[in-house]
N, C-alpha and C positions, 0 to 999 in steps of 0.2 A: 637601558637594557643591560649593557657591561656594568654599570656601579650595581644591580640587585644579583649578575652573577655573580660578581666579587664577593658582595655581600654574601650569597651562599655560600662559598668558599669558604671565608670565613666562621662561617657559622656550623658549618663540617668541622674543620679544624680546631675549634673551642669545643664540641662535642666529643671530640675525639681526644683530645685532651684533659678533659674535665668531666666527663661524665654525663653531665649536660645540658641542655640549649639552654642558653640564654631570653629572657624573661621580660617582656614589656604590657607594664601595666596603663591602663587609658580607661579614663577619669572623666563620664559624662555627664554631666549636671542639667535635665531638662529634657526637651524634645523640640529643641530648634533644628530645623531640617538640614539643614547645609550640617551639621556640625555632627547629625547620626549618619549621613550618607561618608561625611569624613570618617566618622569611629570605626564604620563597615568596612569602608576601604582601607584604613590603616590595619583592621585585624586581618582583612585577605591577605594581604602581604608580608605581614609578621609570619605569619603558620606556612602563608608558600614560600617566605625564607628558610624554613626550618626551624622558626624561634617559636616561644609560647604566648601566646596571648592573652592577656589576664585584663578582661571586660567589667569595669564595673559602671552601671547607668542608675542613678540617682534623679530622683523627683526632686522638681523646679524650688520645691519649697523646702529641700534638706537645709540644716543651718548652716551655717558656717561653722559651728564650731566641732558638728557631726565631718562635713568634709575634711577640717583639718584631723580629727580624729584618723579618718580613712588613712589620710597622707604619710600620717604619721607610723599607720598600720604599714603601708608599702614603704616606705624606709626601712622600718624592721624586718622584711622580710626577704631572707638570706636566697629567694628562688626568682627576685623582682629585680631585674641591674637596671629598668630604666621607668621614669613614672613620667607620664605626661596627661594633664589636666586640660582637655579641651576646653577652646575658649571662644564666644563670650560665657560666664559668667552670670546667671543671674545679679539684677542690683544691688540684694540685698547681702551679697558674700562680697568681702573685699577680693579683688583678684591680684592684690599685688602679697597679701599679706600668706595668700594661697600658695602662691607658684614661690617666695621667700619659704614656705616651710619643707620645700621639695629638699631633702639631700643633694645638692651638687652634684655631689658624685652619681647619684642617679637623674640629672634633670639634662635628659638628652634632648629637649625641644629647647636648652639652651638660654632659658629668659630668667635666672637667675641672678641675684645681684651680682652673688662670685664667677660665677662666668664671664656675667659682662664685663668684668671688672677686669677680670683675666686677659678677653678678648680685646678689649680697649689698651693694655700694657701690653700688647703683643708677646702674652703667657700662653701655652698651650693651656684651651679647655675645649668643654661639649659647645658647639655654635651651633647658632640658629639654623635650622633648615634648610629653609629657602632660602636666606644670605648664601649658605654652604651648595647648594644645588645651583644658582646662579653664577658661584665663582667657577665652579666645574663647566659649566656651560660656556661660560665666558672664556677661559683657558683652552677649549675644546675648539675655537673657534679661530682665538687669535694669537697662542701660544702665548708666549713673555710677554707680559703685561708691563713692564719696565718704562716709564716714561710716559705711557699713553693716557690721553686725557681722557677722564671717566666724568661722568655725572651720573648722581644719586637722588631720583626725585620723590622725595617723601622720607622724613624725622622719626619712623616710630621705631619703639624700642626693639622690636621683630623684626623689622627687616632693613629700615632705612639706616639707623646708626651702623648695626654692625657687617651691613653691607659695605658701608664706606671704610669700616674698620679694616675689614676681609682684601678691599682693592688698595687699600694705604699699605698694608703689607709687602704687596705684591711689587710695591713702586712705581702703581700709578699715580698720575696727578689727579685729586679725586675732586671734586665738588659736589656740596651738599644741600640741594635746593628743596623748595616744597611748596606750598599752592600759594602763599604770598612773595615768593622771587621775582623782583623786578625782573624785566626782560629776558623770562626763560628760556622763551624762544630762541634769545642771542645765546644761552648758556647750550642748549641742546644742537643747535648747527656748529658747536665747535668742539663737541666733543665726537671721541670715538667710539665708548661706550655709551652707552643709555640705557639706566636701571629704574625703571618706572615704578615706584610703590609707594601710590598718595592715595590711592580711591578715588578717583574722578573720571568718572567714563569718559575716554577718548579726546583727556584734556590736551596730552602731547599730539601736535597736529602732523601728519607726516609730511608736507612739504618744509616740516623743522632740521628733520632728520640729515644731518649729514651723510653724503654719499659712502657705500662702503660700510657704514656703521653699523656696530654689535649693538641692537636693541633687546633688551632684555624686559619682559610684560609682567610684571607681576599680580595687576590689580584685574582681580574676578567682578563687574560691576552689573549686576540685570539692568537693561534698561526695556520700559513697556513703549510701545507704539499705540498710536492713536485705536488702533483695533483692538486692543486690550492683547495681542500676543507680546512674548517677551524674548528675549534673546543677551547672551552673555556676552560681554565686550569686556575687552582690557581698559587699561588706563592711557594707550597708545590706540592713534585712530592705524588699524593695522593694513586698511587698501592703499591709504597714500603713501605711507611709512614703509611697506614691503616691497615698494618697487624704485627706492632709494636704497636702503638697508643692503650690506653686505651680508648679516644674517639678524632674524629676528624670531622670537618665539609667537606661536601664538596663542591663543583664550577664547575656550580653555583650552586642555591639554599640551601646555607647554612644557612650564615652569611645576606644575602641580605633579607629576608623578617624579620628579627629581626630586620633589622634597619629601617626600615619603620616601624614597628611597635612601635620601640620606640620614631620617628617621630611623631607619633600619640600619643604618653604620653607623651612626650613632648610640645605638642601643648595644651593640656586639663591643665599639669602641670601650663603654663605659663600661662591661662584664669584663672586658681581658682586662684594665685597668683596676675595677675592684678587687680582682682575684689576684694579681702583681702587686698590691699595695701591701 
């Protein structure tokens, strides 16, 4: 709730300065559910920041060379400081060849080679989201991160790398494991943090958890039960885990509206930057 008042704040003050709001465009390719209920809730949030939201939804069977066209369109456009291309992806579009044609300077979901690149040299750029809403979590929790043992479970280029990138910073001692880690269990009873993001429902078991420890849940996973009902689980089993845990999120509604939010300082981030440049 304080980083989307900030965020307004900011978005006041770019308006008042500049004449006005700042401008994020979202890129939906198809009609996978999870991914229009995202694009929804990312545009409610855009406009109750104060910003503009520029929606475009595209059939499953657009080409690729039509979306990069689009891409190409919100680069040029002087009223768009931030593009983000919902993902997955149809198969038939490359998605690395997609989010590489984003401008940098407008790729505020942060998955761009120059960012990573950036964020890996510990260069300021736009980061990843939820890496960036987890480190605020995490700071929020345990103040100086200086010295304390972190583990990072799960390698993808979204969250797992520049997670670890995010807490090497800080001067934690970070460790970077994922669903083939010998004895992770040894790795997660010795650390203090625990940043879960492999997608394995309730792989981390909570009698793992070190006492005290900042669990951080990032994996959204349905699992169905025998009666055909279904239910959302993290990647942490969170009954056994939360009654060790000095703090933990839960799933959902953790981890997931910090990243939209930082979505949203991110986007404002990248207009006062292009507008300074």
């Amino acid at each position: 709730m304080r980083l989307r008042e900030a965020v307004a704040a900011d978005v006041a003050a770019f308006v008042a300065a500049h004449g006005r709001a700042p401008g994020l465009a979202v890129v939906l390719v198809g009609e996978d559910p999870a991914s229009r209920v995202y694009v929804k809730n990312k545009g409610v949030a855009t406009r109750a920041a104060g910003m503009v939201s520029f929606e475009h939804r595209l059939d499953a069977g657009v080409s690729e060379a039509e979306l990069l066209a689009l891409v190409a369109a919100l680069n040029a456009d002087q009223a768009v400081d931030g593009i983000l291309v919902q993902l997955p992806l149809p198969a038939h579009i490359d998605g690395d060849k997609v989010l590489a044609a984003i401008d940098p300077a407008k790729d505020v979901d942060g998955f761009h080679p120059v960012n990573a690149g950036r964020l890996a040299v510990g260069q300021k750029a736009l980061v990843p989201c939820t890496p960036k809403g987890c480190l605020m979590l995490i700071e929020e929790a345990l103040g100086d991160l200086s010295g304390r043992e972190a583990l990072v479970i799960g390698r993808s280029s979204i969250v797992g790398k520049p997670m670890a990138a995010l807490l090497t910073a800080k001067s934690a001692t970070v460790t970077l494991a994922h669903s083939r880690t010998r004895d992770l269990a040894g790795h997660v009873a010795r650390a203090e943090i625990v940043v879960a993001a492999v997608g394995v429902p309730e792989m981390v078991r909570g009698d793992w958890i070190r006492p005290g420890a900042c669990v951080i849940d990032v994996g959204i996973n349905r699992v169905v039960a025998a009666d055909g009902t279904s239910r959302l689980v993290g990647d942490v089993e969170f009954a056994g885990a939360s009654v060790r845990a000095g703090w933990i999120t839960p799933v959902p509604g953790g981890v997931g509206p910090m990243t939209i939010a930082c979505l949203l300082a991110n986007t404002v981030e990248a207009a006062s930057a292009r507008l300074a440049a």
